[in-house]
Structures are given as C-alpha cells and as structure tokens.
C-alpha positions in Angstrom: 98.6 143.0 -69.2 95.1 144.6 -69.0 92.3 142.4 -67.7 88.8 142.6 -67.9 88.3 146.6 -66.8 85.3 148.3 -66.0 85.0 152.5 -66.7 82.3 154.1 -64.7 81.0 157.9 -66.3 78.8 160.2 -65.3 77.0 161.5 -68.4 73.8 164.1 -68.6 71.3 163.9 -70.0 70.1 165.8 -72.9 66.4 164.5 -74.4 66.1 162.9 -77.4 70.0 161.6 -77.6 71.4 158.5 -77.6 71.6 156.5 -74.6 74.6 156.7 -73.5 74.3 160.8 -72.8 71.2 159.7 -70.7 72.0 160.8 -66.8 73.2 157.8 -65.3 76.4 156.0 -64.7 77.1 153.5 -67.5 79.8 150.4 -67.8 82.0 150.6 -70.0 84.3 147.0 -70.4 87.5 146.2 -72.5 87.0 142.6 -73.3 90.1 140.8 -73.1 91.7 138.5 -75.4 90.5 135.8 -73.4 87.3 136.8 -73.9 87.7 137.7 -77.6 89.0 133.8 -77.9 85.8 132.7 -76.5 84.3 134.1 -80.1 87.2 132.6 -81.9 88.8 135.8 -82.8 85.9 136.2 -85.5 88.3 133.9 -87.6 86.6 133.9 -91.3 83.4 135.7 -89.9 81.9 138.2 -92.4 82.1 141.9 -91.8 78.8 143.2 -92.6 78.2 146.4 -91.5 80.4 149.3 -90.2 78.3 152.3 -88.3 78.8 155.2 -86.7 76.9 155.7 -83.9 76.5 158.0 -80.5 77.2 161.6 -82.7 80.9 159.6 -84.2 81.6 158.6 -81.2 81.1 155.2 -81.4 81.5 152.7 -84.0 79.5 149.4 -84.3 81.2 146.6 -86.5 77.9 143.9 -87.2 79.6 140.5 -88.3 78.1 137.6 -89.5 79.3 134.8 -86.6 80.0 131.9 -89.0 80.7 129.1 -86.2 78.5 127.1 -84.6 77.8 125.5 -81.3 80.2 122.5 -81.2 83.1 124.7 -83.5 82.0 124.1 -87.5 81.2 126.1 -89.6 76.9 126.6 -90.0 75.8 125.8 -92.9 73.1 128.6 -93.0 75.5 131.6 -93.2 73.7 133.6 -96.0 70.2 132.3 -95.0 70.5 132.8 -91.4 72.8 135.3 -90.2 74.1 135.3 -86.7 74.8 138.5 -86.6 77.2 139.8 -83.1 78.1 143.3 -82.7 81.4 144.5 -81.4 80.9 147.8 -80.3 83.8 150.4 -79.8 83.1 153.3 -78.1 84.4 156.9 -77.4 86.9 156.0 -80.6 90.1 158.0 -80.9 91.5 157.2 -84.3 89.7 154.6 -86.8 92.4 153.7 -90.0 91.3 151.5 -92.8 92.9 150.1 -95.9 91.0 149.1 -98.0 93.5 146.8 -99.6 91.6 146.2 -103.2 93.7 144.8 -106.0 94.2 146.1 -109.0 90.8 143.5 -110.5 88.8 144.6 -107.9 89.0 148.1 -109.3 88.7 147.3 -112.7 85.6 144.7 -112.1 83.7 145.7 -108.9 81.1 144.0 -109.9 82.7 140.7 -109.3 83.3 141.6 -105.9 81.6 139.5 -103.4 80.9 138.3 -99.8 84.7 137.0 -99.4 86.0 140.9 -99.3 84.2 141.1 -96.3 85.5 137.5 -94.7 88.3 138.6 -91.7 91.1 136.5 -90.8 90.7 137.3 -87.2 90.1 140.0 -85.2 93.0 141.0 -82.3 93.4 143.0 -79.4 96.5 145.3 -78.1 96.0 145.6 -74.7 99.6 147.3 -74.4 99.7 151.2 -73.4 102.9 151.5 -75.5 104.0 155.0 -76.4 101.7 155.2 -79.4 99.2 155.8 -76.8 101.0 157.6 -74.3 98.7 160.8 -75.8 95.7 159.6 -74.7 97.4 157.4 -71.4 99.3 160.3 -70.1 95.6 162.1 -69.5 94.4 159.7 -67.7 92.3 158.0 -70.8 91.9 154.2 -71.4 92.5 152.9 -74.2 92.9 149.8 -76.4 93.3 149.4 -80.0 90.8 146.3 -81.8 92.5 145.6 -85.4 90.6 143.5 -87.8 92.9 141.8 -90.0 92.0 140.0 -93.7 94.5 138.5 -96.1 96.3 140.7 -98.0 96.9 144.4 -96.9 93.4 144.8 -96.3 93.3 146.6 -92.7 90.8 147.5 -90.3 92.6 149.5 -86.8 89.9 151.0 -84.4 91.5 152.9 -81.2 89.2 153.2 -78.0 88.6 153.8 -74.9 85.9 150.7 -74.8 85.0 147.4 -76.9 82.3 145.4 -75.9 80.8 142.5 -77.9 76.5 141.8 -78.1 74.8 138.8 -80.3 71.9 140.0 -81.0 68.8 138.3 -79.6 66.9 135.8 -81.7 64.0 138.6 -82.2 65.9 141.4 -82.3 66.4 143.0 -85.8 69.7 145.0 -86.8 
C-alpha cells in the first residue's frame, strides 16, 4: 500500500512560466486515502471548476467543500463557497463520462448545481498492470476517480495529487 510519498525534481527555469519550471527542487506528495478521509472523500461536495494548468500538465479540480467544522452540512453553500483545490499534476491520462440522460440533453437548461454534486472522491494507490507502462520506467503514479451517481465518471491518472483550501482572502 502506498503511503504518504514525497517526489523531489529538478526543473529549470525558463522566465515567465509557471512555477513549477522555476529552477528549484519542488515536493511533489500523493495524499493517501487516509488523508483524503480527513476531507470526507469530498462526499456530496460540488465540482466547480475543472482547469488545465502548467502547459496541460496539470489539472486543478476547485470543489465547493460542503461540510463543516463539527461534520454537517453549512448552510451557506451557494453564498459562501469553501472552495479546496485538489491538484493533479504531471497527468498521464484524464477520462470523463459525462453520464447525461437522455432529459438532460433534451432540456439543458434545467440542468443545475446537482450535476456537479460527487458521491465521493477515491484513490487507487495499487501499481496494478494498468500502470505497469508508466511503473516499469520508473514513474509514480496513482489514479484519483471522482465518482457521481449514475455513470457519470471522472478518472484522473498522475504522478502527484495534492489538496489546497484556499485561504480566506485568496480569490480563485
């Protein structure tokens, strides 16, 4: 089972590009699914915002954290966002399915916030032979899958996943 693992790189600078070409060595973590219990598997959380990030090599997913302190549900979700980012970087494959019903298609303007409410978010931390591509050359990798009733699917493989609440005066 993969634990907490930390990836140092060398990277060079180049100016004016994202930080994490600057010349310097950089941590890279796999959070665990310990660690990704700690933020209740994103359970019900709203997906808000999928980017691409670092030249496509990263992807940032920006959900709306819907718990609170002491485990209910806050009652300012649309007014007051708590938006925490879980950041996947040097991605390797990124599969979605979109999963809309047949409704969907012919009303989109009926669709709402619930499309983007997850059932939970999980972790394979597994270097079974679907990875052995990347493994065999020495790459880490781990594979975040977002998961929402129905056949709606969100499967990220990476080489890193780290997770950031944004600070209280920090904009998106």
């Amino acid at each position: 089972m993969l634990h907490r693992h930390l990836l140092m790189a060398s990277v060079y600078y180049l100016s004016s590009k994202p930080s994490f070409l600057e010349e310097r060595e950089i941590i890279m973590s796999i959070i665990s699914k310990k660690e990704l219990l700690l933020w209740n598997n994103f359970e019900e959380c709203l997906l808000q915002n999928i980017q691409f990030v670092d030249f496509t090599s990263s992807v940032i997913l920006e959900f709306n954290y819907i718990w609170s302190a002491e485990g209910a549900i806050r009652d300012d979700i649309e007014s007051v966002p708590k938006i925490v980012k879980v950041v996947c970087r040097l991605v390797h494959e990124l599969h979605f399915i979109g999963g809309l019903t047949v409704s969907m298609c012919q009303s989109p303007a009926k669709i709402d916030w619930g499309l983007s409410e997850v059932s939970s978010i999980s972790i394979n931390e597994e270097q079974g032979l679907e990875y052995s591509k990347y493994t065999e050359r020495g790459i880490p990798i781990v594979s975040l899958c977002c998961h929402w009733e129905g056949s709606r699917k969100l499967e990220i493989i990476c080489s890193s996943i780290d997770i950031k609440p944004l600070k209280k005066n920090e904009s998106k």
